[in-house]
DRENVO-67557 format. One record per residue (C-alpha): residue number from 0; residue in one letter; x, y, z. Coordinates in Angstrom, 3 decimals, padded with zeros to 6 digits, m for minus. Example, Ala and Ser with C-alpha at 12.3 -4.5 7.8 and 13.67 -1.06 7.14 Angstrom:
<0, "a", <012.300, m004.500, 007.800>>
<1, "s", <013.670, m001.060, 007.140>>
//
This chain:
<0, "x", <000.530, m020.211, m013.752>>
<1, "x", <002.142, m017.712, m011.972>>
<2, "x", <002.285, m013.971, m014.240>>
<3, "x", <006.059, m012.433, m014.225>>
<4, "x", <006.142, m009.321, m016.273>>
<5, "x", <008.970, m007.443, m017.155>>
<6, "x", <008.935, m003.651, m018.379>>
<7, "x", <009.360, m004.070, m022.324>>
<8, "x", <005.946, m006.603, m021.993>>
<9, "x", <003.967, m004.050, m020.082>>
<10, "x", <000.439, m003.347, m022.976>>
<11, "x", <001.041, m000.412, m024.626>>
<12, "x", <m002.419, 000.924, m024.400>>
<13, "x", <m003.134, 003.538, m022.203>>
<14, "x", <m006.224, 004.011, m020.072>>
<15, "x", <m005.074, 006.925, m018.267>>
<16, "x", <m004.441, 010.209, m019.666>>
<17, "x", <m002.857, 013.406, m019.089>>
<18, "x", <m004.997, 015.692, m017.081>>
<19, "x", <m005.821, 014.061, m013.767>>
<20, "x", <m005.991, 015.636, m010.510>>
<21, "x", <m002.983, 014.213, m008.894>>
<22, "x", <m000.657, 015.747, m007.497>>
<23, "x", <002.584, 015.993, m009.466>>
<24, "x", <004.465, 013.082, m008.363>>
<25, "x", <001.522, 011.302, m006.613>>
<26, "x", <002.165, 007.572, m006.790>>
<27, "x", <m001.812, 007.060, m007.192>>
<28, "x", <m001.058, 008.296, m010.830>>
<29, "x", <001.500, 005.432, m011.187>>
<30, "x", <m001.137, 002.509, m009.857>>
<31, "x", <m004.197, 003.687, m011.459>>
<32, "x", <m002.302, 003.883, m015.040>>
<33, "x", <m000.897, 000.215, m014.242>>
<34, "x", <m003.775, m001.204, m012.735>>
<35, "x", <m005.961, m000.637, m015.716>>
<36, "x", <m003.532, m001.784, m017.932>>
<37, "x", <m003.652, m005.097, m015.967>>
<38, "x", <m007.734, m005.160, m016.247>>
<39, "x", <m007.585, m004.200, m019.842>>
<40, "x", <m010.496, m001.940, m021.572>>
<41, "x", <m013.073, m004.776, m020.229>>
<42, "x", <m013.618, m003.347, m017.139>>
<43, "x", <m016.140, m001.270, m014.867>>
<44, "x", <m014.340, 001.645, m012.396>>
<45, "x", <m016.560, 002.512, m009.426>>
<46, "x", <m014.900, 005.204, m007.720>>
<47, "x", <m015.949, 007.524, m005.110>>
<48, "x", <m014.666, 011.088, m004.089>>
<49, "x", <m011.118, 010.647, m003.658>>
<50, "x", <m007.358, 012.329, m005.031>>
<51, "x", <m008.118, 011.133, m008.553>>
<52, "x", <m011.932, 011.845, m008.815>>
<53, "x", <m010.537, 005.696, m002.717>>
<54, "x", <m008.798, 006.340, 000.159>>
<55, "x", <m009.804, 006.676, 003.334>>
<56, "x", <m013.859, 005.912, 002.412>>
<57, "x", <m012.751, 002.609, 003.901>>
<58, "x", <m011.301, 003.624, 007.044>>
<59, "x", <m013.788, 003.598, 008.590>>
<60, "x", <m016.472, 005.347, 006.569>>
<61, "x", <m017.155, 002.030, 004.583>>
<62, "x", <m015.301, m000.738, 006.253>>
<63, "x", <m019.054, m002.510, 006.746>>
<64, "x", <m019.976, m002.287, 003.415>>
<65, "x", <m016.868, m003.738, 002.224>>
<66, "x", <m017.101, m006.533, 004.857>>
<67, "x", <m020.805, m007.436, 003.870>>
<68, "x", <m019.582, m007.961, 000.575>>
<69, "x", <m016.259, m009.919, 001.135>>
<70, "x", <m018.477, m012.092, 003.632>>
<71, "x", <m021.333, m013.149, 001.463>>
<72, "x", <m017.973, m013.656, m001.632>>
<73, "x", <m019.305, m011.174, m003.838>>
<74, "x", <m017.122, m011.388, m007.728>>
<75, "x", <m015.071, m008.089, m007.527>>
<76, "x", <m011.627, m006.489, m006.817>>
<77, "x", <m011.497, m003.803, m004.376>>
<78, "x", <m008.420, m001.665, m004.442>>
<79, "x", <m007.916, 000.713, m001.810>>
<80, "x", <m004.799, 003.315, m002.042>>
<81, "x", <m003.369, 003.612, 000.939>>
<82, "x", <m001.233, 007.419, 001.327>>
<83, "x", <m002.076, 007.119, 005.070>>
<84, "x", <m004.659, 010.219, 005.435>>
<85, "x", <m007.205, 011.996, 004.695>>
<86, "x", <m005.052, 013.931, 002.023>>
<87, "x", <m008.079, 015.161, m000.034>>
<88, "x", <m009.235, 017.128, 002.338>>
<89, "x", <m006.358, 018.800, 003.911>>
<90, "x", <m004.162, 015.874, 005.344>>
<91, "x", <m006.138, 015.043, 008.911>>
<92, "x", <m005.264, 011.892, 010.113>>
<93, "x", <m006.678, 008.285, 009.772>>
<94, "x", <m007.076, 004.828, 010.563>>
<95, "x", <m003.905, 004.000, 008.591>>
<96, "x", <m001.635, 007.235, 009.314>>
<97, "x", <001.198, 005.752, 011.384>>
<98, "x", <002.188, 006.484, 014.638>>
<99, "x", <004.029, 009.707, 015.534>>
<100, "x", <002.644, 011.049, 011.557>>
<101, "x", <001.966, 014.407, 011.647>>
<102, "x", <m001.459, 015.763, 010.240>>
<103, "x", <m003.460, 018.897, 009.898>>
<104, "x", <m005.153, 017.661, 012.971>>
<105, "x", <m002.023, 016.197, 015.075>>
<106, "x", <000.662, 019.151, 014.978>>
<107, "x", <002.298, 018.324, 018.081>>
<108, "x", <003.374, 015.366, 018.986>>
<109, "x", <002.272, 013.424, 015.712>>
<110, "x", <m000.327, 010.325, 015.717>>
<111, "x", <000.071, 008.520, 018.777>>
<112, "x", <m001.790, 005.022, 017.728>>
<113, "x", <m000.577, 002.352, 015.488>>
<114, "x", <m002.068, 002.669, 011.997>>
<115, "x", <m004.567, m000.377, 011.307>>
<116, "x", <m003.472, m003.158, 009.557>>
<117, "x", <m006.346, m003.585, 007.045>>
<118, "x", <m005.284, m006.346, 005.029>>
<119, "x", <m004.656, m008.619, 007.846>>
<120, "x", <m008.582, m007.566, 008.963>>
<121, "x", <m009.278, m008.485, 004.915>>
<122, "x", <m007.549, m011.676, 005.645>>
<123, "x", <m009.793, m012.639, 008.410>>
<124, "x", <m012.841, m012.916, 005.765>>
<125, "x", <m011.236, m015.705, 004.814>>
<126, "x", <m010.916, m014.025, 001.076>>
<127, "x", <m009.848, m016.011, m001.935>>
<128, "x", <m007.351, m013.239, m002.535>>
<129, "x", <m005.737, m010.152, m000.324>>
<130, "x", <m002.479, m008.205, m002.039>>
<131, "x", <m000.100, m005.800, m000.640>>
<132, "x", <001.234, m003.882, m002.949>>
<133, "x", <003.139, m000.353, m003.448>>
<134, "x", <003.112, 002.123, m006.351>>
<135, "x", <006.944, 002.249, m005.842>>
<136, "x", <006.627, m001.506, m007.393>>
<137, "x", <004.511, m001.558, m010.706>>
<138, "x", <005.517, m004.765, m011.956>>
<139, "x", <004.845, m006.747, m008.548>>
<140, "x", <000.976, m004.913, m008.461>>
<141, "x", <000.215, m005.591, m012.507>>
<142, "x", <001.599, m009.281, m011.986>>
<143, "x", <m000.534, m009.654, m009.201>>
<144, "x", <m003.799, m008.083, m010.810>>
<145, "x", <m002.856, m010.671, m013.247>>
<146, "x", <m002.565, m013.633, m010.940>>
<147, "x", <m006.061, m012.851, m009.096>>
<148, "x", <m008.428, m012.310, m011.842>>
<149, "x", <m009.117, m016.401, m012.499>>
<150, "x", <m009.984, m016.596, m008.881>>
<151, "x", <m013.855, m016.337, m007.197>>
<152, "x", <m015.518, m013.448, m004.736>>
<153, "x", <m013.403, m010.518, m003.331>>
<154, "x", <m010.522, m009.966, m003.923>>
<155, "x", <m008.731, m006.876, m001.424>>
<156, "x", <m005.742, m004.745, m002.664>>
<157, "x", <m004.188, m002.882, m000.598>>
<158, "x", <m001.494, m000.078, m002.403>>
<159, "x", <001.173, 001.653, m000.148>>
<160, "x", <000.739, 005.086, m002.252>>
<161, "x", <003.797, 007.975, m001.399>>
<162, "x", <002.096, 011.465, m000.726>>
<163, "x", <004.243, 014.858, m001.825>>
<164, "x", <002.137, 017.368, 000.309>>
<165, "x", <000.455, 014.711, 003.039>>
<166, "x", <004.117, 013.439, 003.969>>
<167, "x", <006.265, 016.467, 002.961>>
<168, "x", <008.767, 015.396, 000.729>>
<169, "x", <009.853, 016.870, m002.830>>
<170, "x", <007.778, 015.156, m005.886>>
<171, "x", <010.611, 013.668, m007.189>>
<172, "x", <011.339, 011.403, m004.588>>
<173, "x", <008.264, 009.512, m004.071>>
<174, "x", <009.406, 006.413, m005.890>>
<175, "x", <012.667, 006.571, m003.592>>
<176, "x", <010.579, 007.085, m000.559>>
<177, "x", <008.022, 003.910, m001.401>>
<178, "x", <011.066, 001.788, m002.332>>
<179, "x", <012.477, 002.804, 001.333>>
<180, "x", <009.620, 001.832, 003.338>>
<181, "x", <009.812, m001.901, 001.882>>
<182, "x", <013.693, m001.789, 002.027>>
<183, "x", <013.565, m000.991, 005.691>>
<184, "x", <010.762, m003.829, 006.422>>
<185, "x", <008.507, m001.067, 007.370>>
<186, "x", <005.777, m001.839, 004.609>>
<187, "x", <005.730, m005.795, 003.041>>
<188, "x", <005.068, m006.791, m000.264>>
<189, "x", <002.759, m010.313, 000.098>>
<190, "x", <m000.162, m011.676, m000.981>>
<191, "x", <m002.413, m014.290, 000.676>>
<192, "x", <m003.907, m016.586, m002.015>>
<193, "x", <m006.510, m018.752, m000.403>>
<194, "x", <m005.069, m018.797, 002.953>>
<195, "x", <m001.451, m019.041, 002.078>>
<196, "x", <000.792, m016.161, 003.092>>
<197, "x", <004.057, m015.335, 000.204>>
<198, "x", <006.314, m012.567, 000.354>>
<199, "x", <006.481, m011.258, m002.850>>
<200, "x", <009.087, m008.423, m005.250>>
<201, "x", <011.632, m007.217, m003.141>>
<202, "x", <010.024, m008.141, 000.114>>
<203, "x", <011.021, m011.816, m000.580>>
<204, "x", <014.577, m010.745, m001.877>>
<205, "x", <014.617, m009.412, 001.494>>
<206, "x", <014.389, m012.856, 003.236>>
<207, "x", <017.263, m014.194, 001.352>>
<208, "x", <019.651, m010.764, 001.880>>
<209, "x", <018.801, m011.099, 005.804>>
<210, "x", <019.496, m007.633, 006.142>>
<211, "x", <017.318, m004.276, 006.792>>
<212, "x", <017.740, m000.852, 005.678>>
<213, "x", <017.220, 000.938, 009.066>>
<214, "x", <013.842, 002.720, 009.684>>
<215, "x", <015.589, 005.858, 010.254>>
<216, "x", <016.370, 006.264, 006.716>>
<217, "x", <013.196, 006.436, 005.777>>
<218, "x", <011.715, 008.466, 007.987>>
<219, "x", <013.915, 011.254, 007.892>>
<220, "x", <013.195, 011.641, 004.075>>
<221, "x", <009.561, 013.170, 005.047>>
<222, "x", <008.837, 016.173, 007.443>>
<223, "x", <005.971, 014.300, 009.324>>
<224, "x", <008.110, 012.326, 010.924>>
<225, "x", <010.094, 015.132, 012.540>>
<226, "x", <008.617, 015.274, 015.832>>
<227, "x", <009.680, 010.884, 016.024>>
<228, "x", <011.902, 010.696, 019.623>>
<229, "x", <014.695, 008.238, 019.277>>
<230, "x", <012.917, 006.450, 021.496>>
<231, "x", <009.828, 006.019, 019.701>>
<232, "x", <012.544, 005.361, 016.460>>
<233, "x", <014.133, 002.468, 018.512>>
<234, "x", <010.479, 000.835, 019.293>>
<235, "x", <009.502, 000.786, 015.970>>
<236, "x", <012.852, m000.802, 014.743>>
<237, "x", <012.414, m003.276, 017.093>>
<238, "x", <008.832, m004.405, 016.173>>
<239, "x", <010.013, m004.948, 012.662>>
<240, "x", <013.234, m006.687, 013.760>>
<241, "x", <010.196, m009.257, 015.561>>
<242, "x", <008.191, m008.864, 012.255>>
<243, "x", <010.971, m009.910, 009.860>>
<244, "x", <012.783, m012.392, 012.591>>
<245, "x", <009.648, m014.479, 012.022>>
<246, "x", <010.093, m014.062, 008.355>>
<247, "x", <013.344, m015.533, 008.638>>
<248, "x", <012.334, m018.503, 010.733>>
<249, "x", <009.603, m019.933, 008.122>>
<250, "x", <012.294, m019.666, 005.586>>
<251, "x", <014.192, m021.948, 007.319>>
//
């Protein structure tokens, strides 16, 4: 049965306390405190060097190891937090930073290749279960912690997580600026439960509204998207135009 939590039945208990190392308004904060109180005090964190203590160990640093282990079904959820950098380390780009981002080590003209889509490359092991989620939506990521635990091998998470120094913005916008990127279409809300792709949250409110926040708005609400042409702006509205056009069509 399908888990649908609502705010006032969000446990109490707390697994996260004050005095982390994220950065004041980091969503990590936000999916790390939810998260656990999804998995409940029963559980065993193994977490590298990252923001908190994973980003970007995956991409591509252990992208083998993680594929070894989703290929032979090994019992485990991986969640990777996606800010779209190397922020730990100074903000350099990655794998996931998107095109035209710019990073400590693309000043100029910004990223010029499209950022990876690593759940869809998840979703090619054939997994049992593969999430997109965002820190901007709590609810959606504890319901579907909830949903995934029953089911065997890996399980892949992948959390769209807002960045206050990596994507210049002010702190107190981050929940704002990870709402925007699903409102737009830019980032999707799904998961893929053996096989079977659902739009989940707002993402599937989306499909029944038929209409798009344009892209524009959210980029102009960080500064590494300053150097974006309109050109390059009009190309990426288009390929999510495609994206959610298909949407549409296998909801009809």
């Amino acid at each position: 049965m399908q888990v649908k939590t609502t705010i006032l039945s969000l446990p109490t208990e707390e697994f996260v306390h004050p005095g982390t190392r994220a950065c004041t308004g980091c969503g990590l904060a936000i999916a790390y405190r939810v998260g656990l109180k999804a998995l409940g005090k029963d559980t065993m964190l193994v977490v590298p060097p990252s923001c908190l203590t994973v980003l970007q160990g995956l991409f591509p640093v252990a992208s083998t190891a993680l594929s070894g282990a989703a290929e032979r079904g090994d019992n485990f959820i991986y969640f990777c937090y996606d800010n779209e950098g190397y922020m730990n380390t100074g903000a350099q780009r990655s794998g996931t930073t998107p095109i035209g981002a710019i990073t400590a080590n693309t000043p100029f003209k910004g990223k010029l290749q499209q950022k990876k889509d690593v759940p869809a490359i998840m979703a090619a092991h054939k997994l049992s279960y593969v999430a997109a989620c965002s820190a901007a939506y709590p609810l959606d990521l504890f319901d579907k912690i909830k949903n995934c635990m029953h089911l065997p091998g890996t399980k892949y998470f992948h959390i769209h997580i807002p960045c206050p120094p990596g994507w210049g913005y002010d702190p107190r916008y981050g929940i704002k600026i990870g709402r925007l990127a699903v409102e737009t279409g830019y980032y999707d809300l799904y998961e893929i439960v053996n096989g079977e792709f659902k739009l989940t949250a707002a993402s599937e409110k989306l499909v029944e509204k038929r209409k798009l926040v344009p892209v524009q708005e959210y980029f102009r609400t960080q500064s590494r998207f300053r150097l974006l042409t309109d050109a390059q702006i009009a190309d990426i509205q288009q390929k999510i135009d495609e994206k959610w056009a298909g949407y549409y069509n296998k909801d009809e």
